[in-house]
mmCIF file of the N, C-alpha and C atoms, coordinates in Angstrom:
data_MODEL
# 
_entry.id   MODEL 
# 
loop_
_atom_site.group_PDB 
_atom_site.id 
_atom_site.type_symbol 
_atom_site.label_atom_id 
_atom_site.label_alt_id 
_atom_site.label_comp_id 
_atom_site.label_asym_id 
_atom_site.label_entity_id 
_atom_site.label_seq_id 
_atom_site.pdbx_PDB_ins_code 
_atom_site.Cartn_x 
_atom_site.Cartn_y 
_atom_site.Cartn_z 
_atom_site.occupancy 
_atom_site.B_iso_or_equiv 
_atom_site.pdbx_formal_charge 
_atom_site.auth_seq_id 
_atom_site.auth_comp_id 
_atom_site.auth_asym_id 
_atom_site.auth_atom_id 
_atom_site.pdbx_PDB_model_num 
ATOM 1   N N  . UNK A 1 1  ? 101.541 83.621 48.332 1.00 0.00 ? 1  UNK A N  1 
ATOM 2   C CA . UNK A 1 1  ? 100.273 83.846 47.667 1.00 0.00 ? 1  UNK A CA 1 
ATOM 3   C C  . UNK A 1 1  ? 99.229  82.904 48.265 1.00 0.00 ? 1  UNK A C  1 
ATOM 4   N N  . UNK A 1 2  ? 97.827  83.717 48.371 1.00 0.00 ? 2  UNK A N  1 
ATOM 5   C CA . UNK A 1 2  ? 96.801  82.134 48.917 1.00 0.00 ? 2  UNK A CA 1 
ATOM 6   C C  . UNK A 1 2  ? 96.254  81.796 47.969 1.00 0.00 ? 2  UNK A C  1 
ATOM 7   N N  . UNK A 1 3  ? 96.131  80.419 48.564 1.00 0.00 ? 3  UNK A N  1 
ATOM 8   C CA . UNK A 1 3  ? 95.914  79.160 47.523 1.00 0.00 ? 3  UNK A CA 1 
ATOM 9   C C  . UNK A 1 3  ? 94.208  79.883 47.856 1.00 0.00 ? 3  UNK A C  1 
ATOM 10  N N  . UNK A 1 4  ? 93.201  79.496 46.752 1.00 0.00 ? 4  UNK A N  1 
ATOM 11  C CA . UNK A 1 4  ? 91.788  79.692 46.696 1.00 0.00 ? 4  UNK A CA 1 
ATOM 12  C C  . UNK A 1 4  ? 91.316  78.392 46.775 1.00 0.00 ? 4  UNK A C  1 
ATOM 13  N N  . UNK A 1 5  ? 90.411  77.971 47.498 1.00 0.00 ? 5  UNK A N  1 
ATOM 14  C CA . UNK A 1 5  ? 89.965  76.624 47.914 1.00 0.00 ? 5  UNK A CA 1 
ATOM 15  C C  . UNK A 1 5  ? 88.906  76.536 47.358 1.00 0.00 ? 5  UNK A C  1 
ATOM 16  N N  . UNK A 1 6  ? 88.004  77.307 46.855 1.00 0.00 ? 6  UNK A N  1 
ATOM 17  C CA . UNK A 1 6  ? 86.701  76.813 46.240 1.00 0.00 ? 6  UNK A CA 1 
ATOM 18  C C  . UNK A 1 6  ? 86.208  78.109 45.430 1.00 0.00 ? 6  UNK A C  1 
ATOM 19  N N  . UNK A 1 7  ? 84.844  78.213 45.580 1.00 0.00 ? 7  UNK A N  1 
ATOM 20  C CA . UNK A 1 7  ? 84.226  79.185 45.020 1.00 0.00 ? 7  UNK A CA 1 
ATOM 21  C C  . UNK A 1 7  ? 83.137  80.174 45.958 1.00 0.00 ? 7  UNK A C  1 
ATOM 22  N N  . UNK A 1 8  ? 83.115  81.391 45.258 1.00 0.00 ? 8  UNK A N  1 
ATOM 23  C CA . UNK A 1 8  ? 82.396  82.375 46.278 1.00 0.00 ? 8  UNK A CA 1 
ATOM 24  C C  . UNK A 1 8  ? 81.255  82.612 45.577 1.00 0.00 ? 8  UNK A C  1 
ATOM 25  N N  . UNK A 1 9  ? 80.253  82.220 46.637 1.00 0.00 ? 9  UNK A N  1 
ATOM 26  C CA . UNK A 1 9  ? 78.485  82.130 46.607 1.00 0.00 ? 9  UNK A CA 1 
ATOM 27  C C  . UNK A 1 9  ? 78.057  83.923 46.413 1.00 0.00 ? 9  UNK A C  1 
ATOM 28  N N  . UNK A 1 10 ? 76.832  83.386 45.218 1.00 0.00 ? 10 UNK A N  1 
ATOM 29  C CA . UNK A 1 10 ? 76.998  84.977 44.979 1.00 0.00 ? 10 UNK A CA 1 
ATOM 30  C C  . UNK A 1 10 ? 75.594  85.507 45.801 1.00 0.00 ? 10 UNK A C  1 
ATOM 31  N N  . UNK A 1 11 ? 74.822  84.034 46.456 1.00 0.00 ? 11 UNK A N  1 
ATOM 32  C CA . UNK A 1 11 ? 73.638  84.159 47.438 1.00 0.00 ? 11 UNK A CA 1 
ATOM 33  C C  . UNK A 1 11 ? 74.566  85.198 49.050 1.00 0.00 ? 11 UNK A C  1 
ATOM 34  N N  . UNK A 1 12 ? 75.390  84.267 49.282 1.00 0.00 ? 12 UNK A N  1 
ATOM 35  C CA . UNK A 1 12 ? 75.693  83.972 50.831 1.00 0.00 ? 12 UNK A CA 1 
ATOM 36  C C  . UNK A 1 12 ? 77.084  84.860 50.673 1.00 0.00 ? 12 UNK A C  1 
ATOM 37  N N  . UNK A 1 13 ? 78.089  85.140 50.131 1.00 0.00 ? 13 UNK A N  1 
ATOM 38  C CA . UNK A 1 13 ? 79.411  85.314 49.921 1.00 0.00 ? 13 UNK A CA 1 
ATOM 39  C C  . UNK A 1 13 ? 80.819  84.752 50.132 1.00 0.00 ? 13 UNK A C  1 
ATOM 40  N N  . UNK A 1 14 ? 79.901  83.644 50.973 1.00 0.00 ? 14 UNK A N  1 
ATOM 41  C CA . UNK A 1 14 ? 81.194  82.941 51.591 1.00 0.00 ? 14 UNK A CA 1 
ATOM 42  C C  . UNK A 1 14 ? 81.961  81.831 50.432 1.00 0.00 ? 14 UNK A C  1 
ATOM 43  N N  . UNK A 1 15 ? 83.079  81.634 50.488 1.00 0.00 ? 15 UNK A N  1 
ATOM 44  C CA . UNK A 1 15 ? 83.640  80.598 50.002 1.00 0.00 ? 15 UNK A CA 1 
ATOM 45  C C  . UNK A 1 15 ? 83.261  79.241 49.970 1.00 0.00 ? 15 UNK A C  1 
ATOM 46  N N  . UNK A 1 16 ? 83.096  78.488 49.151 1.00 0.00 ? 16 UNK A N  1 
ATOM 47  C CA . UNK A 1 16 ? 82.654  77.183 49.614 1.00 0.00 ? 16 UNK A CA 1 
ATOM 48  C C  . UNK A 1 16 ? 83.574  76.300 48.023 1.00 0.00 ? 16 UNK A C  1 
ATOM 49  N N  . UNK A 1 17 ? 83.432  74.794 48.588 1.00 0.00 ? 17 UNK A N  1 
ATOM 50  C CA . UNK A 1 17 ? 84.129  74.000 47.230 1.00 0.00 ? 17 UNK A CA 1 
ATOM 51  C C  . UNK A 1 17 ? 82.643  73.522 46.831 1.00 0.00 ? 17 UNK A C  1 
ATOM 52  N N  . UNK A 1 18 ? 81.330  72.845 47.810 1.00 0.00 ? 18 UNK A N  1 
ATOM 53  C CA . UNK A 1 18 ? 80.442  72.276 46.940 1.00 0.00 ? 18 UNK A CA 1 
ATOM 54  C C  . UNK A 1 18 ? 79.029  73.216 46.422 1.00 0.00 ? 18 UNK A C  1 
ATOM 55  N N  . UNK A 1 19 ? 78.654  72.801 45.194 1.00 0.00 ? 19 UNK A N  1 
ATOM 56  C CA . UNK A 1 19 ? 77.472  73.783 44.554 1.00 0.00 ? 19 UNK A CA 1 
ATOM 57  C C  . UNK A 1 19 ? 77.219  73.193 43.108 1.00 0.00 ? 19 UNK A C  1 
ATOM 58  N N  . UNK A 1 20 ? 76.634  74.685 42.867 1.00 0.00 ? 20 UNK A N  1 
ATOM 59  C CA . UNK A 1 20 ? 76.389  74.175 41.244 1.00 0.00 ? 20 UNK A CA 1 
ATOM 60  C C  . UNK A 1 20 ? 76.943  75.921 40.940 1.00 0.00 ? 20 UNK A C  1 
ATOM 61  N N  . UNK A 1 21 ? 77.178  75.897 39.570 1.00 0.00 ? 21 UNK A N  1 
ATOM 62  C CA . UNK A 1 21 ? 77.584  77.152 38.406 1.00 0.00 ? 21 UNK A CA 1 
ATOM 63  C C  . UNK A 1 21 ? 76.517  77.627 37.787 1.00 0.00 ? 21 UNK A C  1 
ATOM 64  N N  . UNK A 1 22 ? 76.251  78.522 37.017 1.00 0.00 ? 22 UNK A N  1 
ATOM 65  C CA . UNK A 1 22 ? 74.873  79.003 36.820 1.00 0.00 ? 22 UNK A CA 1 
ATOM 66  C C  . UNK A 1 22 ? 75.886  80.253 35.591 1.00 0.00 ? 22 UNK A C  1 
ATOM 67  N N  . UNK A 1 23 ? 76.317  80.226 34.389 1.00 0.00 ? 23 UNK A N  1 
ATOM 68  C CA . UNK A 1 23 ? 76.934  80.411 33.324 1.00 0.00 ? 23 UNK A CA 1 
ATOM 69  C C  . UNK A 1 23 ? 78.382  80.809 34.246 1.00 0.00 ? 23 UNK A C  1 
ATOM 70  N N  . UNK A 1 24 ? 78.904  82.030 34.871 1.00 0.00 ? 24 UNK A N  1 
ATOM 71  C CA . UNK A 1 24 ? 80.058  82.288 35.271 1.00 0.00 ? 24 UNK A CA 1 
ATOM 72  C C  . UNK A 1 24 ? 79.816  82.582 37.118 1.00 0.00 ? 24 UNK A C  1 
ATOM 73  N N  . UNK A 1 25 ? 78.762  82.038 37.163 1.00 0.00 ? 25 UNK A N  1 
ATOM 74  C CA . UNK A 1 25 ? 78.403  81.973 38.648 1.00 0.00 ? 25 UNK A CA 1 
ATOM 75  C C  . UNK A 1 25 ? 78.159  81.162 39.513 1.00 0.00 ? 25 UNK A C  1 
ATOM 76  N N  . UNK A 1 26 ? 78.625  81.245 40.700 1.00 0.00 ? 26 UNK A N  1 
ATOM 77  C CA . UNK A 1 26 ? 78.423  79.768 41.483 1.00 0.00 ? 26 UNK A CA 1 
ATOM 78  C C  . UNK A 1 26 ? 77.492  80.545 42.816 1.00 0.00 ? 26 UNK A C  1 
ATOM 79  N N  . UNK A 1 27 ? 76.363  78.779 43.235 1.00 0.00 ? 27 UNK A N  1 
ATOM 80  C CA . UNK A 1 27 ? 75.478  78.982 44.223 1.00 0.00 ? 27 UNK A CA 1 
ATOM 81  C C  . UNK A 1 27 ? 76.122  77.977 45.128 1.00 0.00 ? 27 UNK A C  1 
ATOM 82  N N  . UNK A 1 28 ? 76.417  78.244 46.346 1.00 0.00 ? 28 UNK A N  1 
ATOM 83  C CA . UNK A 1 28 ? 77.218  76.777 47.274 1.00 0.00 ? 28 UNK A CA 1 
ATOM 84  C C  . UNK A 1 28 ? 75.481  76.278 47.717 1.00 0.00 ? 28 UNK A C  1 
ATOM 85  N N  . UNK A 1 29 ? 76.008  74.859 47.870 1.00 0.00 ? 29 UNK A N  1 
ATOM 86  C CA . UNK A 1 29 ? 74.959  73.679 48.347 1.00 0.00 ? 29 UNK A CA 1 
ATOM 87  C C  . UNK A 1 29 ? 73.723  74.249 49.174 1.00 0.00 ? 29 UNK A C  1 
ATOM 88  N N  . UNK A 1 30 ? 74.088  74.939 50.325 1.00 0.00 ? 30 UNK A N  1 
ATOM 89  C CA . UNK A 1 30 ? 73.217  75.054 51.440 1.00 0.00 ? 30 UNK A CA 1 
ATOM 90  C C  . UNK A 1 30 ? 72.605  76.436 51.131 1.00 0.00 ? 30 UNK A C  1 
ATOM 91  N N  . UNK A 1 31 ? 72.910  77.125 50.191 1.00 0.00 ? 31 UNK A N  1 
ATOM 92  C CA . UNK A 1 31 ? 71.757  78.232 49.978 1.00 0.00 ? 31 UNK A CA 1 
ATOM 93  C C  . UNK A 1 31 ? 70.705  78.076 48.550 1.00 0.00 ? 31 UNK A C  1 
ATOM 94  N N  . UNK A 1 32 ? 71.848  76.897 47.934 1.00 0.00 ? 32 UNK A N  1 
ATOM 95  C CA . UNK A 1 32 ? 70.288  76.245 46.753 1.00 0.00 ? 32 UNK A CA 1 
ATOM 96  C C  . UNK A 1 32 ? 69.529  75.309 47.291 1.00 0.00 ? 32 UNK A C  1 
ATOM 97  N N  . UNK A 1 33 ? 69.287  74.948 48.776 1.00 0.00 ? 33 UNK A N  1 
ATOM 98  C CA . UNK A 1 33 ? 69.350  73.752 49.193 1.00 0.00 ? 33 UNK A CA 1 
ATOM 99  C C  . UNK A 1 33 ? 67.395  75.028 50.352 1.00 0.00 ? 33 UNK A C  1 
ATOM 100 N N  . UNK A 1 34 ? 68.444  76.313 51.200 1.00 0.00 ? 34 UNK A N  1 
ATOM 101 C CA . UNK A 1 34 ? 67.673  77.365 51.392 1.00 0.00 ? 34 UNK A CA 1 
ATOM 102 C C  . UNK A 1 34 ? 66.363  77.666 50.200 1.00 0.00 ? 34 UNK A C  1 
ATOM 103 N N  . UNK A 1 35 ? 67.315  78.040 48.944 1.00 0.00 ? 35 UNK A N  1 
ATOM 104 C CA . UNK A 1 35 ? 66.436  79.089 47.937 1.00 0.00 ? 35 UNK A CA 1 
ATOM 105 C C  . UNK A 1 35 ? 65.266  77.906 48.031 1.00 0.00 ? 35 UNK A C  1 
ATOM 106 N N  . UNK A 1 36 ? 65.463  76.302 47.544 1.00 0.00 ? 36 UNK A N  1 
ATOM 107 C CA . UNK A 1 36 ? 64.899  75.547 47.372 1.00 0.00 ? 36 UNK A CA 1 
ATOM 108 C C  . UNK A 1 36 ? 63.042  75.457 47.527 1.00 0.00 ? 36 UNK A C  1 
ATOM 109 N N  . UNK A 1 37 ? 63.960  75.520 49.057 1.00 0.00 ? 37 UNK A N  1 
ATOM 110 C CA . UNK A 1 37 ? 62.643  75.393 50.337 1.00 0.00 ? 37 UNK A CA 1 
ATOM 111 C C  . UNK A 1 37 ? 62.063  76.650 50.970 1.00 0.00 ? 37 UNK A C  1 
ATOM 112 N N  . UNK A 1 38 ? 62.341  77.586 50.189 1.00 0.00 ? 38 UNK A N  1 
ATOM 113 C CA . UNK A 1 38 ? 61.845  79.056 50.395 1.00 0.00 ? 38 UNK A CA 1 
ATOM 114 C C  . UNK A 1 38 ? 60.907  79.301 49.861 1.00 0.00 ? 38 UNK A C  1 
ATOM 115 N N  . UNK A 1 39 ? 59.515  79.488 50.370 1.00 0.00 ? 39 UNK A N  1 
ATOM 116 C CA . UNK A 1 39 ? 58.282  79.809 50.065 1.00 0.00 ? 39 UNK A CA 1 
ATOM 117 C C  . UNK A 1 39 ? 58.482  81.621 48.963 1.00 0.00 ? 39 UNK A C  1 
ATOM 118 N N  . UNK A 1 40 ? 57.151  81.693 48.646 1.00 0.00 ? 40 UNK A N  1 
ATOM 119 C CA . UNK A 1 40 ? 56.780  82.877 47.555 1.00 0.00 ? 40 UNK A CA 1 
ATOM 120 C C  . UNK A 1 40 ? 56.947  83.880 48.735 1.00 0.00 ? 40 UNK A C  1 
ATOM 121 N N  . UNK A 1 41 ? 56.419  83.452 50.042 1.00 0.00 ? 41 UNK A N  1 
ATOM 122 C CA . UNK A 1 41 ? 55.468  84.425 50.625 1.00 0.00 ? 41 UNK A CA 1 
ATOM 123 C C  . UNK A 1 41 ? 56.801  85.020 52.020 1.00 0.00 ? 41 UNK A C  1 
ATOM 124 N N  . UNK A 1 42 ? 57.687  84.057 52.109 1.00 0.00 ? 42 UNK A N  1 
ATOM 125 C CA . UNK A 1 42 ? 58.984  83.934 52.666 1.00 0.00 ? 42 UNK A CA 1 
ATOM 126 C C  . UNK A 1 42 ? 59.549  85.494 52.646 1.00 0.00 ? 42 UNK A C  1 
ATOM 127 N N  . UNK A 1 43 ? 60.061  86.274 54.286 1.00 0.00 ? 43 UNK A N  1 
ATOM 128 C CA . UNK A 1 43 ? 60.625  87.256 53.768 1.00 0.00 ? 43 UNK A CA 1 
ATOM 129 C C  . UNK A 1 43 ? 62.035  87.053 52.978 1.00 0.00 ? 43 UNK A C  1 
ATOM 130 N N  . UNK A 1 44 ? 62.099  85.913 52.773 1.00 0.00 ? 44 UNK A N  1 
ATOM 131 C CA . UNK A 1 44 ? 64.083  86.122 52.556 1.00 0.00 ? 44 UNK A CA 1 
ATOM 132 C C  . UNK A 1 44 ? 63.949  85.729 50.850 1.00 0.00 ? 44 UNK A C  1 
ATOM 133 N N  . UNK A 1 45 ? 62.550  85.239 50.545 1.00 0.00 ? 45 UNK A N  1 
ATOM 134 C CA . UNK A 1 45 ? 62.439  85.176 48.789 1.00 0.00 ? 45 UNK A CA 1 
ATOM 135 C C  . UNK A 1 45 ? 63.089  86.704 48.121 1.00 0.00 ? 45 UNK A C  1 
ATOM 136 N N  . UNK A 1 46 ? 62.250  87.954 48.597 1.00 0.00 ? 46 UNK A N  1 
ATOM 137 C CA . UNK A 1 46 ? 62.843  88.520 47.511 1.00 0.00 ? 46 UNK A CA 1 
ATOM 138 C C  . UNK A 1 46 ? 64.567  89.379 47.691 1.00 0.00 ? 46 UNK A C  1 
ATOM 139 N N  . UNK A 1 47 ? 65.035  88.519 48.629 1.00 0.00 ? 47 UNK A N  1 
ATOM 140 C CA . UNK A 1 47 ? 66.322  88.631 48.872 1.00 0.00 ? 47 UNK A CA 1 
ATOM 141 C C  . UNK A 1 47 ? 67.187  87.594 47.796 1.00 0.00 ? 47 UNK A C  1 
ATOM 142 N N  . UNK A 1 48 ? 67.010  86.681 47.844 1.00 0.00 ? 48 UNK A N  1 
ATOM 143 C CA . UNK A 1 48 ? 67.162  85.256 47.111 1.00 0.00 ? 48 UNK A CA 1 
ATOM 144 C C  . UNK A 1 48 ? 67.025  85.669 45.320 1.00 0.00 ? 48 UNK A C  1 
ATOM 145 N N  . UNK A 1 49 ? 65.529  86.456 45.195 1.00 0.00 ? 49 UNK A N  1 
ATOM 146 C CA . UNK A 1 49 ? 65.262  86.996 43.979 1.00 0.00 ? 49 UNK A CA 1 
ATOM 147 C C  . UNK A 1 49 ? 66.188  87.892 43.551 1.00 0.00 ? 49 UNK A C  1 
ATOM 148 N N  . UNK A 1 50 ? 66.587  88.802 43.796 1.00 0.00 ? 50 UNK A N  1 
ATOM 149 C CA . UNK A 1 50 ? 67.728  89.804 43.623 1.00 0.00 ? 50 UNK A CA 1 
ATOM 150 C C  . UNK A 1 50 ? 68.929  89.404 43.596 1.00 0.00 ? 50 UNK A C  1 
ATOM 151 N N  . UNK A 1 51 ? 69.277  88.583 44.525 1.00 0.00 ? 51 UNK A N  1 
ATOM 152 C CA . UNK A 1 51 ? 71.014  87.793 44.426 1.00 0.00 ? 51 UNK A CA 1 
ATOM 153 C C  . UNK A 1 51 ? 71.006  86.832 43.349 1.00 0.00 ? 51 UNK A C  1 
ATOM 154 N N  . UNK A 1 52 ? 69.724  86.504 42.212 1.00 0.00 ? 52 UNK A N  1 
ATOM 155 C CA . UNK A 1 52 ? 69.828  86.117 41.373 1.00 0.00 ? 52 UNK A CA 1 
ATOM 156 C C  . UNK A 1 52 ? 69.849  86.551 40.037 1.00 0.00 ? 52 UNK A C  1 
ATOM 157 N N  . UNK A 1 53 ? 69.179  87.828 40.092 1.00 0.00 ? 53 UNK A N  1 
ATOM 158 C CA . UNK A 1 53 ? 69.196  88.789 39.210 1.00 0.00 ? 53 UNK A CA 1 
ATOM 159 C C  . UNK A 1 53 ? 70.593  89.094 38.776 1.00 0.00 ? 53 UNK A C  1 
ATOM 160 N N  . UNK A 1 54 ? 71.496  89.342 39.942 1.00 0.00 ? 54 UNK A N  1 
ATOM 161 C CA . UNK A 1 54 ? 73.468  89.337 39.374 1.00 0.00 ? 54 UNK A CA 1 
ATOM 162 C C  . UNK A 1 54 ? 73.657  88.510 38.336 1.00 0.00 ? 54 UNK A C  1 
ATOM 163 N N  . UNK A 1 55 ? 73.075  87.105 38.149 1.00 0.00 ? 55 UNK A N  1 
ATOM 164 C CA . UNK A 1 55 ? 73.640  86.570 37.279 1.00 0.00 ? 55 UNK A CA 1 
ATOM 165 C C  . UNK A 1 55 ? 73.604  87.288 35.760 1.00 0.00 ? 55 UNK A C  1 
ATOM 166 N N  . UNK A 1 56 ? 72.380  87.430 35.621 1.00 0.00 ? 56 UNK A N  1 
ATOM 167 C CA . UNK A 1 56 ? 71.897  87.916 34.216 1.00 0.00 ? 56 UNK A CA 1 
ATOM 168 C C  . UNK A 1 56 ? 72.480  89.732 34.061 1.00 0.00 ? 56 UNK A C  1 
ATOM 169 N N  . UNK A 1 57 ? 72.387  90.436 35.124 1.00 0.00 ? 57 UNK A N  1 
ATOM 170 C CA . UNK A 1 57 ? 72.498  92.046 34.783 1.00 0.00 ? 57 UNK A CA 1 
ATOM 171 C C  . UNK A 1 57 ? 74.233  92.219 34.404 1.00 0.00 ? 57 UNK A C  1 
ATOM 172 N N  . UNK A 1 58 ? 74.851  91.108 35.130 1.00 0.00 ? 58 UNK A N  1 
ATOM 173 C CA . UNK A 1 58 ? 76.426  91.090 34.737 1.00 0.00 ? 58 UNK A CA 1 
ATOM 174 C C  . UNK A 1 58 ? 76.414  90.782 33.471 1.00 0.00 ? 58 UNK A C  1 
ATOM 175 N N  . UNK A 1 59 ? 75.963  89.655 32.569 1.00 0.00 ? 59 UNK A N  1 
ATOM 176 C CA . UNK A 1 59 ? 76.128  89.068 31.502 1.00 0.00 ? 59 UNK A CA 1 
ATOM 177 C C  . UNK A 1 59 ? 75.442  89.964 30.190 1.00 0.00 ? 59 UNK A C  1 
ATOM 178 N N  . UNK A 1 60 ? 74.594  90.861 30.824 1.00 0.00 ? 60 UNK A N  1 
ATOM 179 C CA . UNK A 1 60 ? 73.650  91.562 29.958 1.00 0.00 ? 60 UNK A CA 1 
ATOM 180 C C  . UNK A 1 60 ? 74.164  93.227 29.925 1.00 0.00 ? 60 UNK A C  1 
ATOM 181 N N  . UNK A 1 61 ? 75.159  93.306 30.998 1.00 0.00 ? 61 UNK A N  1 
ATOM 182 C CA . UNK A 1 61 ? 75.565  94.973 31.287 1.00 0.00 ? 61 UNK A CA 1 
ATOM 183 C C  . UNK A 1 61 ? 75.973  95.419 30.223 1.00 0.00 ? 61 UNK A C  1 
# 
């Protein structure tokens, strides 16, 4: 069986161990670190905007 080493970014998808949780969701370091420093006007904001929206439409479905 594989062992699971961390948690999967619901920005990026990849696996990672460091981040923060966000109720049953995890963001790894370097894309809250991205969202951070991501302007309004940024094309990758309303990418960022939407991969955040998962949190709430799961909890609210």
């Amino acid at each position: 069986m594989e062992e699971r080493l961390g948690n999967y970014c619901i920005i990026c998808g990849q696996e990672k161990l460091e981040g923060l949780r966000i109720i049953d969701e995890f963001i790894c370091e370097s894309c809250e670190v991205e969202m951070v420093r991501t302007e309004v006007q940024d094309e990758k904001y309303p990418f960022f905007i939407h991969q955040l929206k998962r949190i709430w439409v799961q909890k609210n479905a």
